[in-house]
N, C-alpha and C positions, 0 to 999 in steps of 0.2 A: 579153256583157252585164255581168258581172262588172266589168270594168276599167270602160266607157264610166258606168256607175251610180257605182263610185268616185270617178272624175274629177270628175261632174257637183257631188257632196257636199264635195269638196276647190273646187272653183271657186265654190260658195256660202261654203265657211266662210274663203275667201280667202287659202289655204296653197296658194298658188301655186308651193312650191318642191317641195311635195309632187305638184303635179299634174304639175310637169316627169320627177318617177319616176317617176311610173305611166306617163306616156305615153311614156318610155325602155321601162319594164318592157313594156308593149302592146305596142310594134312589136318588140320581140325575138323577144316570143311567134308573131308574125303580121306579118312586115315587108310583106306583098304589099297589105295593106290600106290601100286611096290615101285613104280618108277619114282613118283615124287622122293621116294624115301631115299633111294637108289641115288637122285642128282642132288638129295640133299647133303648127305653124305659125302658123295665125290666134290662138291662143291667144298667142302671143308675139309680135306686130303687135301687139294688143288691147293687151300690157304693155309695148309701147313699145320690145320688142327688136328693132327690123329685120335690126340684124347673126344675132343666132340664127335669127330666122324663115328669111331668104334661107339659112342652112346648113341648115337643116332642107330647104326645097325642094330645096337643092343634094343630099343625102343620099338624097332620095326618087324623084328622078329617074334614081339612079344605081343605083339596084334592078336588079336581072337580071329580077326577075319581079314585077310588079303586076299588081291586080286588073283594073284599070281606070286607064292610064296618063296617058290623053290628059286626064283630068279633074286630076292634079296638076300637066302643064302648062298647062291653062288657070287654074288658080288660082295657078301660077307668075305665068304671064306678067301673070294680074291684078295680081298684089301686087308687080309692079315698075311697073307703070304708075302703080296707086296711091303710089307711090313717088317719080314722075317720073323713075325708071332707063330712062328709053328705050334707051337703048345699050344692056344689059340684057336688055331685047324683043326687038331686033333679035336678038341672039345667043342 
């Protein structure tokens, strides 16, 4: 609750550089957690970074152990389609 309340206060006062270490700092704490990964990523679509966003999924998927896996490849595979990365989808 900690981290997730931090972020939300750093994404209002729009120190987005700050949110990118928290949400470093959160999945170190807790990598297995597919939402952290999930708003970390959309967090960075949202800022126009595709290139970071897609390494973040790329990072998330490559986890040994999630909580809930099959929902960071369905918000994969979303955010290349929103993309137009078909070739991407396919793979």
């Amino acid at each position: 609750k900690l981290f997730k309340g931090y972020i939300e206060l750093e994404i209002e006062l729009r120190e987005f550089d700050r949110c990118r270490i928290l949400y470093e700092k959160y999945l170190e704490f807790n990598p297995q957690n597919c939402t952290t990964w999930i708003k970390f990523a959309e967090l960075e679509t949202i800022l126009g970074d595709t290139d970071r966003a897609r390494a973040i999924y790329e990072l998330a998927v490559q986890q040994p152990r999630l909580d809930m896996p099959e929902i960071v490849w369905k918000a994969y595979i979303d955010f290349e389609v929103e993309q137009q990365e078909h070739e991407r989808c396919r793979k």
